[in-house]
N, C-alpha and C positions, 0 to 999 in steps of 0.2 A: 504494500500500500504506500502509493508518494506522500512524501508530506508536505504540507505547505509549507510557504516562506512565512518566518515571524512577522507580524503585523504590530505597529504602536496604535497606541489606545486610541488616540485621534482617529488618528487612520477607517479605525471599525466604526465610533460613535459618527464620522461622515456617509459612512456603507449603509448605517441602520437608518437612512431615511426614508427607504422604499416602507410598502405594507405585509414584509415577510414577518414571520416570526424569528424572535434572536434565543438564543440559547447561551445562557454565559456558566461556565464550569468554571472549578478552581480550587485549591486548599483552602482551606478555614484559615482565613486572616488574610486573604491576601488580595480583597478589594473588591471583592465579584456587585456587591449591592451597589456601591460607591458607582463604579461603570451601570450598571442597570438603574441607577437614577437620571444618570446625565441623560442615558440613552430616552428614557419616558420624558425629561423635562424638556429636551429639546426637540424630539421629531415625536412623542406622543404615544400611547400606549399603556398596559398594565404591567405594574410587576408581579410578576406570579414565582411562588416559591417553591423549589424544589431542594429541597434538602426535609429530612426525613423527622428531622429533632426539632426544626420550629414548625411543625404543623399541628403540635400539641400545644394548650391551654395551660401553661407548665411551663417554669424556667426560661423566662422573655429574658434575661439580661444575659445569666448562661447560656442560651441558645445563639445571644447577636439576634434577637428577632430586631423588626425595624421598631423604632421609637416615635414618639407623637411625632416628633419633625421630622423626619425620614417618610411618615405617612401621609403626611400635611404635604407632600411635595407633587408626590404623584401618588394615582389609585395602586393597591396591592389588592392582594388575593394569596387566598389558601397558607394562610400565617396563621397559625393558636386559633386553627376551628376544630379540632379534632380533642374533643374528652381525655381526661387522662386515665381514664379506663378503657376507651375504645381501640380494640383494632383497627389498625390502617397499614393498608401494602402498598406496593408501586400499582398495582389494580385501581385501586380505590384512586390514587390519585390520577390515575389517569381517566376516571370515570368523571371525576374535578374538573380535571381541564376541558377535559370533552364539553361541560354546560359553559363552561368560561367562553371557548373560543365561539360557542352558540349565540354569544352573545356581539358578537362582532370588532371587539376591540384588540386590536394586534397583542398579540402577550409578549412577553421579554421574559424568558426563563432564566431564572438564578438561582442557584443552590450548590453544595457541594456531595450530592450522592448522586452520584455518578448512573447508577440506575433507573430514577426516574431519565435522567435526560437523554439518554442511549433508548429507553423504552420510548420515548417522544418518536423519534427517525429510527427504531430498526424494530418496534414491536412490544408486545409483551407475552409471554406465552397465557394460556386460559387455565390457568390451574384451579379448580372445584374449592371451594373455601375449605380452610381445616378447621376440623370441630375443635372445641374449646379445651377437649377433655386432653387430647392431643398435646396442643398449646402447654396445655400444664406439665404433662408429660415432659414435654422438651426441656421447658423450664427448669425442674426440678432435679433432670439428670444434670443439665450445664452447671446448675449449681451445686450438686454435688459432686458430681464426679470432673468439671471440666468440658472444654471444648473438644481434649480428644477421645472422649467417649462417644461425641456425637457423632467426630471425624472419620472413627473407626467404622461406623451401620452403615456409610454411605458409597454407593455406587463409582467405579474408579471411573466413568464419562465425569460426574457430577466434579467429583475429587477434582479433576485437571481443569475445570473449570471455575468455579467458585475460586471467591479470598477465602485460603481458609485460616487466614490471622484473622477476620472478622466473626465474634460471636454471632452476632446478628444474623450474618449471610448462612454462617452453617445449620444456625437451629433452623433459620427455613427451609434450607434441604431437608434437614432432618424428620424435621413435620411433614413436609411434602411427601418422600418417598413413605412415611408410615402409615400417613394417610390415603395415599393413592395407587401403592404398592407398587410405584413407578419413578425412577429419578429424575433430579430435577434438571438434568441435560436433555433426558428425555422429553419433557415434556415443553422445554424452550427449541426444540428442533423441529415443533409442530408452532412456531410463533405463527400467529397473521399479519397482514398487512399493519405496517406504521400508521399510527393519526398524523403525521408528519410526513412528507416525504423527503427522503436527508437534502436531497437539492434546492430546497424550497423554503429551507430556513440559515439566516446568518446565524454557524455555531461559533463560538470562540470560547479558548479554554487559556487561562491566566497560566503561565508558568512562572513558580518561584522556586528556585533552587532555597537550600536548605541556608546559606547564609546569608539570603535578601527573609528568606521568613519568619525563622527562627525571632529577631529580633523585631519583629510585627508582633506574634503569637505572644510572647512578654510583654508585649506595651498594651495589648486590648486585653489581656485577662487583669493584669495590674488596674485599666479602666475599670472593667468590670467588677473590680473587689470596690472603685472609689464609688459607682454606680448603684452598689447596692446588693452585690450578688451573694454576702455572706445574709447579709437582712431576708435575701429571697429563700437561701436554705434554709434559713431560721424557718422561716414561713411554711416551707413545706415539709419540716422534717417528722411530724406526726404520722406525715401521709407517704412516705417515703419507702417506695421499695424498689431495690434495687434491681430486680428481675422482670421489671416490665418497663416496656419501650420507653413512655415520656421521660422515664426517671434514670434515662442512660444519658442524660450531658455529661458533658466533658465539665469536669470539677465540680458535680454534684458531688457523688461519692467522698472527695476530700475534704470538702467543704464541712457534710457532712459528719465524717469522725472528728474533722476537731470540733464539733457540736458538740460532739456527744463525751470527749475528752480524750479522746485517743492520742489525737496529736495535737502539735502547736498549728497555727494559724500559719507561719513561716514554711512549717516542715507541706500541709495544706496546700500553699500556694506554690513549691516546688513541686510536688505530686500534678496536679492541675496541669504545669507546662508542659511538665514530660510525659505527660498522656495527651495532650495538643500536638504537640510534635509526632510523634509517634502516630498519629491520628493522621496527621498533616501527608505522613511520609506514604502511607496506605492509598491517600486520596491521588498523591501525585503518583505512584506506581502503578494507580488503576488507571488515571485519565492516559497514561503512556499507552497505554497496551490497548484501548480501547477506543481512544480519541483520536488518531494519528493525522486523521483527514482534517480534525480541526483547525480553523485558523488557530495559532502560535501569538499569545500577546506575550512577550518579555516582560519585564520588570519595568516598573518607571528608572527613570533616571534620578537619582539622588541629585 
């Protein structure tokens, strides 16, 4: 597959004046919203979210959801409507965007899971809902035993595909193939047709190497502690469980134990980075290997 020539920011925010849909990927921290503003204040359009963590009603400061002024600028969609108890898949949100784009106004997709925005332009496979009982199932093995007990049940098509440093990606396998008695390669090899067609929309994917981001990833979560984000723990730590989706931000968990006295607040906000980073390095492994055709935005220039 060719790759494109890297493109500067400018560059795209002049390309997204037509009526395509835009597609912006990226690591966490490393500006994706900031460009999906310019792009809606200046040539017009919605921002719609695709990242998996702020679609819950749940951790707005830890998740980077937008803030009243970020909303006050241009219309969003699909941010903190989703219950912290409800299931949501990449299905579900594409069943989202489906009434969105119904509605006629250009979307500008942003987020950093990589899977809605590949399911935009190449599909989603039709997998049968998993019962609940299932669900729980999953849960209760990862947390007891680990991700690689999950790693071990699953189908070696599935295995070479999935992340399987991501909890998340593997108990869906896991589910899938128990529930369906079918893996989950299998059943993405029967995808349908894209709601997107990949030629029909501007994608562009942020690249930051690991010494332009690293020191991003420290300056927004250090925000985020001035923001409120230990107040927001405080807040939810009654209701707090670490095995269901909302409650998987990045530096709940830490934020958390020093709540409860485990750790210092100091020791908390190292924990926090180095699962950012680590997070960050996943994101940008995946958009390599799956993105390739995308435009290439570089780093700003300092």
């Amino acid at each position: 597959m060719t790759e494109r020539v890297p493109m500067r920011r400018e560059e795209v925010v002049k390309l997204t004046g037509d009526d395509r849909p835009v597609l912006i990927a990226g690591p966490t921290a490393s500006g994706k919203s900031a460009l999906a503003l310019t792009i809606a204040e200046r040539h017009g359009g919605v921002v719609v979210n695709a990242d998996a963590l702020q679609v819950h009603d749940r951790w707005r400061i830890l998740t980077a959801r937008p803030d009243d002024a970020d909303l006050a600028r241009a219309p969003h969609a699909l941010y903190g409507h989703v219950s912290v108890d409800q299931s949501y898949s990449a299905g579900h949100w594409l069943r989202d965007v489906a009434e969105i784009r119904a509605r006629g106004k250009r979307p500008i997709f942003v987020g950093g899971t990589g899977l809605y925005l590949s399911a935009l332009t190449g599909g989603l496979a039709d997998i049968p809902p998993i019962p609940h009982e299932i669900r729980i199932e999953a849960e209760q093995l990862l947390t007891r035993s680990g991700i690689a007990r999950l790693l071990a049940d699953l189908d070696r098509k599935t295995l070479e595909r999935i992340d399987r440093a991501n909890p998340a990606r593997v108990q869906r396998a896991w589910e899938v193939l128990r529930a369906t008695g079918r893996g989950l390669a299998s059943w993405q090899d029967e995808t349908p047709a894209p709601q997107i067609a990949p030629d029909d929309a501007m994608k562009v994917v942020l690249e930051m190497p690991p010494a332009v981001l690293e020191p991003r990833i420290v300056k927004r979560f250090d925000g985020m502690l001035e923001s409120g984000a230990l107040e927001e723990a405080r807040a939810n730590l009654a209701t707090y469980d670490p095995s269901r989706p909302a409650d998987r931000a990045i530096g709940a968990p830490e934020l958390v134990a020093h709540l409860e006295g485990e750790i210092p607040l100091e020791a908390a906000r190292e924990q926090a980075i180095i699962a950012t980073r680590k997070y960050a390095k996943r994101q940008r492994t995946w958009f390599r290997k799956r993105m390739r055709d995308w435009v290439q935005i570089p780093p700003p220039e300092e």
